[in-house]
C-alpha positions as CSV (number, residue, x, y, z in Angstrom):
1,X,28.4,-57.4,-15.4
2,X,31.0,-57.0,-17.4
3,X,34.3,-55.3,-15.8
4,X,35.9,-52.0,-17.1
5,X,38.7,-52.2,-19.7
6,X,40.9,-49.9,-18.0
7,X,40.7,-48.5,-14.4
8,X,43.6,-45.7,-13.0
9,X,42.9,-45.6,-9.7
10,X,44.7,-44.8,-6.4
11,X,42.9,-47.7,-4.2
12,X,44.3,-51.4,-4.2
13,X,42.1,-54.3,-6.1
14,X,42.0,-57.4,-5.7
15,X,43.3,-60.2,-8.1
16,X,40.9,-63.0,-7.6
17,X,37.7,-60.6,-7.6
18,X,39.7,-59.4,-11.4
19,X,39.9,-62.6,-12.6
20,X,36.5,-63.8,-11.8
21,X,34.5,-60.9,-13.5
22,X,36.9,-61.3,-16.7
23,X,36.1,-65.1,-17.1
24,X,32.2,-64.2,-16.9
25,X,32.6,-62.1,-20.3
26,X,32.6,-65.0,-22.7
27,X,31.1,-68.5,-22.1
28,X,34.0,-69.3,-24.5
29,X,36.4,-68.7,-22.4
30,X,39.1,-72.0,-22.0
31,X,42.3,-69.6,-20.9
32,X,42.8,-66.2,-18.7
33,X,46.4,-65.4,-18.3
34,X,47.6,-62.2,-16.1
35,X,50.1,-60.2,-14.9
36,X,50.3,-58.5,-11.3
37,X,53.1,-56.2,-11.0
38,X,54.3,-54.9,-7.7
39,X,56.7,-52.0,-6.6
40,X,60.1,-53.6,-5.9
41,X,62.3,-51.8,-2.9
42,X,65.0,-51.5,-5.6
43,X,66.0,-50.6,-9.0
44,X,68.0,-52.1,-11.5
45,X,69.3,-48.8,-12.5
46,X,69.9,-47.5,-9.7
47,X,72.4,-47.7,-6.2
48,X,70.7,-48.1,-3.3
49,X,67.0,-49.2,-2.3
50,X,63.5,-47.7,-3.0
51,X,61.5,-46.3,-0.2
52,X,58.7,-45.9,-2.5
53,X,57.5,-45.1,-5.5
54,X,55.1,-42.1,-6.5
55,X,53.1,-42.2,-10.3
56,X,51.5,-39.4,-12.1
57,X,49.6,-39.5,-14.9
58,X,47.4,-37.1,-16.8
59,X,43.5,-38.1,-16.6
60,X,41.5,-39.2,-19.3
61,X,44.5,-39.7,-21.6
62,X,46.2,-42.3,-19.7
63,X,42.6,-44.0,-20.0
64,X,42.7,-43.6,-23.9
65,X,46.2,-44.9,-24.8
66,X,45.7,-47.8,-22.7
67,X,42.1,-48.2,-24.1
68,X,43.6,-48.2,-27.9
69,X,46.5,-50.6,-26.8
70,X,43.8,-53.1,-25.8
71,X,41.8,-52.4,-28.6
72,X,45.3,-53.4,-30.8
73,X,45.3,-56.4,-28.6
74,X,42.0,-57.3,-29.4
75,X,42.7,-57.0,-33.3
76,X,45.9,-58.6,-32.9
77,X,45.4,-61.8,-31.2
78,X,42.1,-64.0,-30.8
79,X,40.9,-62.9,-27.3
80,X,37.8,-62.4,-26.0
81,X,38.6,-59.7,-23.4
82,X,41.3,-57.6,-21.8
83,X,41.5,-55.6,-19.0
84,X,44.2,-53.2,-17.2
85,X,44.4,-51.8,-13.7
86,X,47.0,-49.6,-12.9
87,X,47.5,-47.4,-10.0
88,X,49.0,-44.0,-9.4
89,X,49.7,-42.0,-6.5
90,X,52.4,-43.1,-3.6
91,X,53.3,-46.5,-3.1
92,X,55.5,-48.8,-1.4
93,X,57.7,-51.9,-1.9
94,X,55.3,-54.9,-2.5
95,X,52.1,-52.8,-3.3
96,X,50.4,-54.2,-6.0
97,X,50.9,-51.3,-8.9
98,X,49.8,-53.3,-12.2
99,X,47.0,-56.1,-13.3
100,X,46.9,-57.0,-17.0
101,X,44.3,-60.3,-18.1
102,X,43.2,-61.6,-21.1
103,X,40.9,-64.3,-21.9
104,X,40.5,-66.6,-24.6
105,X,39.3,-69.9,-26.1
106,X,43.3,-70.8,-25.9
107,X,46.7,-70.6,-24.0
108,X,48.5,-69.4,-26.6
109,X,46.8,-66.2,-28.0
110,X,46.5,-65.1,-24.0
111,X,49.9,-65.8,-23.0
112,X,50.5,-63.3,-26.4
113,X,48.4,-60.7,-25.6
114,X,48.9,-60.3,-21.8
115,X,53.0,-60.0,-23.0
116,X,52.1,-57.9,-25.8
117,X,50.0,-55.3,-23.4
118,X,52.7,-55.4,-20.6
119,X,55.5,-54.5,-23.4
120,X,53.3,-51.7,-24.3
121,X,52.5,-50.4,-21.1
122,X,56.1,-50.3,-20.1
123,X,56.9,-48.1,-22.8
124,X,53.8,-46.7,-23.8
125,X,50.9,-45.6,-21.3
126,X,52.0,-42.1,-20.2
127,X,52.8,-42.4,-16.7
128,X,55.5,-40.7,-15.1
129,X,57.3,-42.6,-12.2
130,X,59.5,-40.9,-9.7
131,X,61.5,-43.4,-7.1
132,X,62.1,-42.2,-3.3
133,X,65.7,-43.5,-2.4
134,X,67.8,-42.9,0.9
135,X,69.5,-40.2,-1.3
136,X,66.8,-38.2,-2.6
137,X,63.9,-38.4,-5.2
138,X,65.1,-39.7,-8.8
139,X,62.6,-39.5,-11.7
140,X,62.1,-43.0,-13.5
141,X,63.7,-43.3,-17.2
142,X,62.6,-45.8,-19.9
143,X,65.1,-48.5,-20.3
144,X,66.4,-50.0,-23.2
145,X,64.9,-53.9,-22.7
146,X,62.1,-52.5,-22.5
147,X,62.1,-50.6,-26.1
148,X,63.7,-53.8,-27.7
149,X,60.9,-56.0,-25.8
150,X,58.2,-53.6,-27.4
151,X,60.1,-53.6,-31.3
152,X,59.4,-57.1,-31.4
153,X,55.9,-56.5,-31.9
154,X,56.5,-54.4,-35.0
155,X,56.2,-50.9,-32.8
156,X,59.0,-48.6,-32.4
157,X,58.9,-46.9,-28.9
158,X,57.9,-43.3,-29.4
159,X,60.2,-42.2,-26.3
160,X,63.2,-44.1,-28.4
């Protein structure tokens, strides 16, 4: 079976289950390379730590900017698949929040695309992130590095 391209979902997943079902898409396959993201209990912008960490998103078209980023990824680069899992709703320090994979016949083109996807998400998939901190809620801005790490893919941030 082969797994969903994109999945927004409140629930945890797990990793190893992820990676198996991605590998079974393509009897090609010679690399998978991901990325697991979890919520840190601070930020670099910020004083103080992070109690935890609350995302919104709208339904539907969360799921079809992230489902045209991969199909960019998939012109792009020679993969075989990609697949993101994201998570919304409250979480805390250490919770996974992120998966991106990509397979391929090679290293290369995966390491690519997984790093390419992650520089667009972080910019990119409309999410909206607010931080819980010992002094209050504080909403989640885009940060520069991650606009630069995006431009040098060719695409200019559209919250620049």
């Amino acid at each position: 079976m082969t797994p969903a391209r994109v999945r927004i979902q409140t629930f945890d997943f797990d990793p190893s289950t992820e990676l198996a079902a991605l590998r079974q898409v393509d009897r090609r396959v010679g690399a998978v390379v991901s990325f697991l993201g979890t919520v840190r209990d601070w930020h670099p912008d910020a004083t103080g730590e992070v109690l935890s960490l609350e995302l919104e998103h709208y339904p539907g078209m969360t799921e079809r900017a992230i489902e045209a980023m991969l199909d960019q990824a998939l012109a792009r680069f020679d993969i075989y698949a990609a697949q993101v899992i994201h998570r919304v709703g409250l979480l805390q320090p250490l919770d996974q929040i992120v998966w991106v994979a990509v397979s391929s016949a090679h290293r290369g083109q995966a390491f690519q695309a997984c790093e390419f996807l992650m520089d667009y998400l972080k910019t990119q998939a409309p999410f909206w992130k607010k931080e819980q901190t010992p002094d209050g809620a504080r909403w989640v801005d885009a940060r520069v590095q991650d606009d630069a790490a995006l431009q040098r893919w060719g695409i200019t941030a559209s919250n620049a």
